[in-house]
N, C-alpha and C positions, 0 to 999 in steps of 0.2 A: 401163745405168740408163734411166728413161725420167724426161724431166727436162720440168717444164712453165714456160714465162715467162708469166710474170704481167704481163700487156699489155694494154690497151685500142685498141692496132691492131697488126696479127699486120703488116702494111705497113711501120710505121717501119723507120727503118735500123736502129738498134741491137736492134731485137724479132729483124726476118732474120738479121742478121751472129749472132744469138745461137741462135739455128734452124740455120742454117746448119753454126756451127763445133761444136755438138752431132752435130749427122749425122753428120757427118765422120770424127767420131771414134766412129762406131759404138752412137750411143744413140740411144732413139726419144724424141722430142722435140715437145711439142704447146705448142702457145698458150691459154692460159685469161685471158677476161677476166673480173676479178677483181672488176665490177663485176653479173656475170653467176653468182656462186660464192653457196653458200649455207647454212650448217653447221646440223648435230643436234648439239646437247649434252647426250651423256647419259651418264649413269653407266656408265663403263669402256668405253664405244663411242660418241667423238667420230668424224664423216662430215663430208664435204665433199659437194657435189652442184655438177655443171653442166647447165644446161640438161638438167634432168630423168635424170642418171645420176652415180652413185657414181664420183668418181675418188678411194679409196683407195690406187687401185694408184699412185699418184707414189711416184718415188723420191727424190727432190732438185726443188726453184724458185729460179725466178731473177726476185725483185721487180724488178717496171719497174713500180712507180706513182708517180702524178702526185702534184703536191703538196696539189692539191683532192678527192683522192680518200685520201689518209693515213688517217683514222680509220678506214673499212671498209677499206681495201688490208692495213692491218697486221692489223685482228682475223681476216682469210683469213688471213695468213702465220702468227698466230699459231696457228687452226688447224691448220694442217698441221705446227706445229711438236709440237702437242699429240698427233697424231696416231704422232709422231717421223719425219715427212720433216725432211729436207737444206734448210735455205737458205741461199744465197749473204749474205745479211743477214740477222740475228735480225729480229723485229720493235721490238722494247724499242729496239734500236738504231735504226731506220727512225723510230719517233716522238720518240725525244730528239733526232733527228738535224733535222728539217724543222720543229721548235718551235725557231724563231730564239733566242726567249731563253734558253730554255732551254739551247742549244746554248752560247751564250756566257758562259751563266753554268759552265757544265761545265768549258768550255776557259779561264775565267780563275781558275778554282780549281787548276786542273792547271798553275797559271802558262805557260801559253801564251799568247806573243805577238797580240794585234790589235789592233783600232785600239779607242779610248775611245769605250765605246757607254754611251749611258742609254736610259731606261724613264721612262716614267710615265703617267698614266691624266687627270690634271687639269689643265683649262689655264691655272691659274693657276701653276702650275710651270714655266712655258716657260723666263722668261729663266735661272732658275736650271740648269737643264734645258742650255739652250744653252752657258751659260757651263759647265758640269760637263765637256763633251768638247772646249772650248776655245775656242767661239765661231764665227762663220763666217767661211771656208764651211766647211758642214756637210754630209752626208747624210742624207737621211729615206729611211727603209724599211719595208713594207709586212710585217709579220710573216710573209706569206703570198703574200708575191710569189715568183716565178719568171722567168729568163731577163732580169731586167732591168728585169720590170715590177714598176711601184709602186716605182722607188729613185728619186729626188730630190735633185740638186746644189741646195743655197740658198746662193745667194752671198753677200747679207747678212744681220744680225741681223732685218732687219727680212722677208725674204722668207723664212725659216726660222720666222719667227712664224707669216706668214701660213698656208705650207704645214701647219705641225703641226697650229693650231687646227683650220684646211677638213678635214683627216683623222682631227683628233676629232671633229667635227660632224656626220661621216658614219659616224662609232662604227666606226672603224679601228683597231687596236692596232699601234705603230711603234717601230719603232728610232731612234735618231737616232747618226751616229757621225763621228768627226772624219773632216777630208777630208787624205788620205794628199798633199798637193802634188806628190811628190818622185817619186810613182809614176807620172805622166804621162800617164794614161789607159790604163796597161796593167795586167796582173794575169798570176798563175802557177793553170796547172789542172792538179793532178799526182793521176793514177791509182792507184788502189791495189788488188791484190786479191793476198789471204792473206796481208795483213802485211810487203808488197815495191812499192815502186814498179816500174809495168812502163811507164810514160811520162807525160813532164813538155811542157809548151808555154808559150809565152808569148803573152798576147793580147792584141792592141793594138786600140785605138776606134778607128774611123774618124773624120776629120776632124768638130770642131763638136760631138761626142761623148764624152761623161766613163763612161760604159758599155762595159766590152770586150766583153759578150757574144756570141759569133759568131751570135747570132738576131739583134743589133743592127745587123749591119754591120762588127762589126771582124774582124780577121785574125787569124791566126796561124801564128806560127811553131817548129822543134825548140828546145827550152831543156836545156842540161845546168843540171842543178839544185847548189848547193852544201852541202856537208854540213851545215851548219845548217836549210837549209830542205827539206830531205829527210829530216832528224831531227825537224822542227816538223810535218812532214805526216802520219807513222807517230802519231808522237805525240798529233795529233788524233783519226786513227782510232783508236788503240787508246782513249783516252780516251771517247767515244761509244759503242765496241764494235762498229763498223762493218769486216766482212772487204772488200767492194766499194765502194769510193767516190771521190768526185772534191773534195782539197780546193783550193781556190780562195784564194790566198793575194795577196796585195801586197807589193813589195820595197820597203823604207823605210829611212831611217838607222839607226834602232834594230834592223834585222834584218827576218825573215819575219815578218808578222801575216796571221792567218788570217781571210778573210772568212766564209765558208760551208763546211759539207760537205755533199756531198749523195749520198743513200743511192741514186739513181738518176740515175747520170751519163750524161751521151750520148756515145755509140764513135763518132760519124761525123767528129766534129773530130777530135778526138785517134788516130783510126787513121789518117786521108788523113795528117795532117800529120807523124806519126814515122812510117807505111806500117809502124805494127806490127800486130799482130793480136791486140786486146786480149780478143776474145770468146772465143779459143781461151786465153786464160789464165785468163778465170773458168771455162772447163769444166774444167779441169787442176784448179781449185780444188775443184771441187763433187768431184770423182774421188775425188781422196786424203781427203776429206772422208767419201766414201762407202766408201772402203776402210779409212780407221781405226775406225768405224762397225759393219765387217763383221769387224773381230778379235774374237777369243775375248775375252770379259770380262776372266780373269785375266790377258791380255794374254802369253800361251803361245800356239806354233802350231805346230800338228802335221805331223809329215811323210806323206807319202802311207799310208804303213803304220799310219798311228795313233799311232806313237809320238810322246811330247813332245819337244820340244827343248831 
């Protein structure tokens, strides 16, 4: 196959390890940044172009875009889809996936566990707002944050005001969600690609820190996961319709609740910390992907002679 990652630096670690474990396994494998991609829409001949040349010839991608890059990352990926290349994630999936509320509104319809999130646009809504996911302390979140940033511990009613309004003021769209006590400043990041967890971690904040993100400073370590929250994580992806992703859950009284998924996880935590080799499992995926793809229609296959079987 020749398989191209959709990356804005060919350098990060998860773009190489994913360069890398493609080689390896004997496919040519290129970088396209996706911000660099530029499509013909036209009647029965959609094209892709980079920097001034046709790459029709892809066989299968592997999105890695950021979260501020979503709206053009997904209409390339949708391209290529339209074109009928291979992705490791639809796009339909990629944009429900990085729309927070949307996301949450998804997974509480599918009654999936998380924590009591609200919504609202007016700041005369607050206190009710506040009191709806239980009062504080609470979490404020940045519809559109990443890694950590734009989330907000308010410890009281009164410092949960303040923050909401300063983030309407500044024409912010947020979350706000109860604060999990029980979960101590850790959280669960469990892998998924083809509908199989291939590794699970657990990640702890560092001291003075209610954020476990490992951009943050916190740590982590190997987690076997329990059948509940290995069945609430399949669960989420298949829900959103995400083959690759990382969901990010919290362990509480009431069971797994789900914080996030995200359609473009990072391999650098989670392979140091299980020393698996998660990037050789999405090419495994994109393969069989690409060989059920390459069966006969009627789903018959011939032997060498021609005859059917």
């Amino acid at each position: 196959m020749k398989i191209a990652v959709l990356s804005t630096n060919k350098n990060l670690y998860s773009t190489r390890r994913l360069v890398e474990a493609a080689q390896r396994r004997g496919h040519e494998c290129v970088v396209l940044d996706h911000r660099q991609c530029y499509v013909g829409i036209k009647q029965g001949q959609p094209s892709i172009h980079y920097k001034g040349q046709d790459v029709s010839n892809i066989d299968a991608i592997i999105p890695r875009i950021g979260a501020s890059l979503t709206f053009y990352g997904s209409a390339i990926v949708r391209q290529f889809e339209i074109m009928d290349v291979i992705s490791a994630n639809p796009s339909q999936a990629i944009t429900r996936s990085r729309d927070k509320l949307r996301c949450m509104q998804i997974l509480s319809g599918a009654g999936i566990g998380m924590p009591i999130t609200g919504f609202a646009r007016q700041t005369n809504d607050v206190d009710d707002l506040i009191k709806m996911v239980g009062g504080a302390p609470l979490v404020i979140k940045l519809l559109e944050g990443t890694q950590g940033i734009g989330v907000v511990l308010a410890e009281t009613k009164k410092a949960a005001s303040s923050v909401i309004e300063a983030f309407y003021g500044l024409g912010n769209n947020i979350l706000i969600q109860e604060y999990i006590k029980e979960s101590r400043g850790e959280d669960i990041r469990v892998l998924i690609v083809g509908g199989k967890v291939v590794g699970a971690m657990k990640r702890t904040a560092k001291e003075g820190e209610f954020r476990s993100n490992l951009h943050r400073g916190g740590s982590a370590s190997v987690l076997k996961l329990t059948k509940l929250e290995k069945e609430t994580a399949l669960r989420a992806a298949a829900e959103l319709g995400l083959t690759v992703c990382g969901v990010d859950m919290l362990q509480s009284e009431r069971g797994p609740l789900v914080l996030e998924v995200n359609s473009s996880p990072g391999l650098e935590g989670i392979e140091k910390v299980t020393t698996k080799d998660i990037a050789t499992y999405i090419i495994e995926f994109l393969e069989k992907k690409y060989a059920l793809k390459k069966e006969p229609k009627d789903g018959k296959k011939k032997s060498k002679v021609g005859q059917t079987l």
